[in-house]
N, C-alpha and C positions, 0 to 999 in steps of 0.2 A: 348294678348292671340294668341298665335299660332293657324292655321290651327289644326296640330293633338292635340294641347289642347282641342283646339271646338270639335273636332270628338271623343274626350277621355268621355270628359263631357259628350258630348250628350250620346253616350253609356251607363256611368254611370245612366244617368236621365233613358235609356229605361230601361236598369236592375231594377234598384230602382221602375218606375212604374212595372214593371213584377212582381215583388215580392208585393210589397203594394196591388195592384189588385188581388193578389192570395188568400190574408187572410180570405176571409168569404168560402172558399171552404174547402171541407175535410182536414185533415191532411194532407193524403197522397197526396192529389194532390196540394200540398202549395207549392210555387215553391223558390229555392234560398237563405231561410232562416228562422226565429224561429222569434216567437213574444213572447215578454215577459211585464207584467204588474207588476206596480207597486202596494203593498198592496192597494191602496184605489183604485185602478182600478178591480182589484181581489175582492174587498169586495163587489162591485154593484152585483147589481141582473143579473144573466145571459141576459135577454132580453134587458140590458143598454150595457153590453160589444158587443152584438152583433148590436145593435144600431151603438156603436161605431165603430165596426169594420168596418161595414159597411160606414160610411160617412169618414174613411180613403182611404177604398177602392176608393170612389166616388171622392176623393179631386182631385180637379183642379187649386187653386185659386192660383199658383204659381206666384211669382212677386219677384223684389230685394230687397225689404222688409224683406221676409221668405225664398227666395233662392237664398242668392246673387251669391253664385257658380254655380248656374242651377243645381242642380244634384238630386234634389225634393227627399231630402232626412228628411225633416220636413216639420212640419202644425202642424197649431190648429184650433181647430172653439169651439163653445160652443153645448151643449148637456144638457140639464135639469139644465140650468141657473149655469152652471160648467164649466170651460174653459179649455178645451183638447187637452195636446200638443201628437204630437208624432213625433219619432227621427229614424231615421235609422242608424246604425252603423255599420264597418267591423271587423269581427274576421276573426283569421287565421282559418284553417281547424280541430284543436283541440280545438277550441274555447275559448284559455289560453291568446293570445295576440292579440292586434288590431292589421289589416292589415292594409297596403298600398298602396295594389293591389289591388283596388276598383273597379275597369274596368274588372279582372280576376277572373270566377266564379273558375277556377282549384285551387286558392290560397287562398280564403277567401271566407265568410259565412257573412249573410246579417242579425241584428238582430233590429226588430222595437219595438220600447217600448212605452208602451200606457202610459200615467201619466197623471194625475191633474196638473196645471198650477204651482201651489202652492209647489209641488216636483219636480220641478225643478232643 
């Protein structure tokens, strides 16, 4: 890995936390990109989604296990004995196709998807 790989990454990771840490805040002030769940995450009782929201927000436990690229764009931990993954991914700016320009908020949009282990 290159010098500007590492500094591309590392970027990517700060972006990605920016946005993951922004989730339990208002709408408005969510920064970088949209969270979306999956039905059975959608079906929990508001006070579990925000549970969860919350201990995404909180996630630290990065390792090359969960991120072998550095870019702390997944985790999972467990939540009322249910194992919770969650994913970051890049859309372009119309939200139609994945970017590539991961590093570039001007070209692509950040979206994190809460799911059960099991939807996958």
């Amino acid at each position: 890995m290159t010098k500007d790989t590492k500094e591309i990454t590392k970027r990517i990771a700060r972006l990605n936390d920016a946005f993951r840490t922004s989730i339990t805040k208002p709408i408005s002030e969510q920064i970088l990109g949209q969270i979306f769940y999956t039905a059975s995450i959608a079906a929990l009782p508001p006070q579990d989604i925000l549970a969860i929201k919350e201990q995404v927000k909180l996630f630290d436990e990065f390792n090359k296990g969960n991120d072998p690229y550095g870019e702390h764009d997944f985790g999972s931990f467990m939540h009322n004995d249910q194992k919770i993954y969650w994913k970051i991914d890049y859309e372009d700016p119309t939200l139609e196709y994945q970017s590539n320009d991961t590093f570039d908020n001007s070209v692509q949009n950040r979206r994190l998807t809460l799911m059960l282990s099991h939807e996958w």
